[in-house]
C-alpha positions as CSV (number, residue, x, y, z in Angstrom):
1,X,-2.4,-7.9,21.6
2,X,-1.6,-8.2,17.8
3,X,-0.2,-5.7,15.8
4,X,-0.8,-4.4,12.2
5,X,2.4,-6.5,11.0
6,X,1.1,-10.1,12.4
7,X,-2.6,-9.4,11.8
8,X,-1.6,-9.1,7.7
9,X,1.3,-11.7,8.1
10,X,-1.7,-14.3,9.4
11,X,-4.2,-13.2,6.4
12,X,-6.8,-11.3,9.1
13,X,-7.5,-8.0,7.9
14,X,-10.6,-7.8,5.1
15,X,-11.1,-3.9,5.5
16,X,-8.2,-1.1,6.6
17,X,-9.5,2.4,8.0
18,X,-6.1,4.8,7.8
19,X,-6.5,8.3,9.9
20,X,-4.0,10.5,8.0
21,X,-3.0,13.7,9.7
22,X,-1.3,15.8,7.9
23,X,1.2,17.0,10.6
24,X,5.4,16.0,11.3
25,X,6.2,15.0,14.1
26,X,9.0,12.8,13.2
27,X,10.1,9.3,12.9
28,X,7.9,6.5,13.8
29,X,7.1,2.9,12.9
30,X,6.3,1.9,9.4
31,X,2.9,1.1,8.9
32,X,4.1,-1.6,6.5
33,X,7.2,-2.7,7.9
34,X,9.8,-5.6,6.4
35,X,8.3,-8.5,6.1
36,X,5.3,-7.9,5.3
37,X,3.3,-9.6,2.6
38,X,1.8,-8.2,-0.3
39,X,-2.0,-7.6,0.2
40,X,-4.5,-6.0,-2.8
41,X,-6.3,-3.8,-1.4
42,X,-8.9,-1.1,-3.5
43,X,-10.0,2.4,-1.8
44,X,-13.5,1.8,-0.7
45,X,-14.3,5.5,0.6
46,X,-12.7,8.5,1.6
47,X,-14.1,11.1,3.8
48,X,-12.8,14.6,5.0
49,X,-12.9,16.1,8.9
50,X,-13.8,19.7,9.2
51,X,-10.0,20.2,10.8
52,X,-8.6,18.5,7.8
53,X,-7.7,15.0,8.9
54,X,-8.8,12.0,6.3
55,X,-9.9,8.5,6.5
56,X,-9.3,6.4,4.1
57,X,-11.2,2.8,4.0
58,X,-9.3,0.6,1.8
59,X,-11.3,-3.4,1.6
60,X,-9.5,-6.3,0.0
61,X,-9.5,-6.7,-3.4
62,X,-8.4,-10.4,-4.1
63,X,-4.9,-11.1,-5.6
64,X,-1.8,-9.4,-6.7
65,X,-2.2,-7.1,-10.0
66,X,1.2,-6.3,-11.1
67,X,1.9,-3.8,-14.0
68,X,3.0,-0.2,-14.5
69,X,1.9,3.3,-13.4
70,X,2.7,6.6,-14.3
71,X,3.9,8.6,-11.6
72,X,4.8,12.1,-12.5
73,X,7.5,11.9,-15.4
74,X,8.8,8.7,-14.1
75,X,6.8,5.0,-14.7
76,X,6.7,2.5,-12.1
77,X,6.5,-1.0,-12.7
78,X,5.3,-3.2,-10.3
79,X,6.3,-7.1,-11.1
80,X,6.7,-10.1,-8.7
81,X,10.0,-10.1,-8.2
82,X,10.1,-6.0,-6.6
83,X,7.0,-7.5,-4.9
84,X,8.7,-9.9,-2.5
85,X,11.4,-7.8,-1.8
């Protein structure tokens, strides 16, 4: 069985659906671990459980985009050399 990790390495994933639940139960494997390549992705749709849990559908959205966001106070920039490491 693939994981997550080889399934982006090999360019096979068109459409992600992330359950987040928003509980800590503490450490865990990374999602995105090393080595993994950078993907574009774009939210496609969002939708809310009664209990609180949320899916998030993200589809590919074609190549890199590097630039800068705001976040909070501080501004990110996102180049292609912070990219690939």
């Amino acid at each position: 069985m693939l994981d997550l990790q080889t399934l982006l390495k090999r360019d096979l994933i068109d459409t992600l659906r992330i359950w987040q639940f928003l509980v800590v139960i503490g450490t865990g494997k990374r999602l995105f671990g090393e080595g993994t390549i950078p993907r574009a992705f774009r939210l496609a749709d969002t939708q809310q459980t009664a209990t609180g849990a949320v899916l998030h559908v993200y589809e590919r959205a074609g190549g890199l985009k590097y630039g800068e966001v705001e976040v909070g106070q501080e501004t990110v920039i996102f180049d292609s050399d912070t990219a690939h490491k």
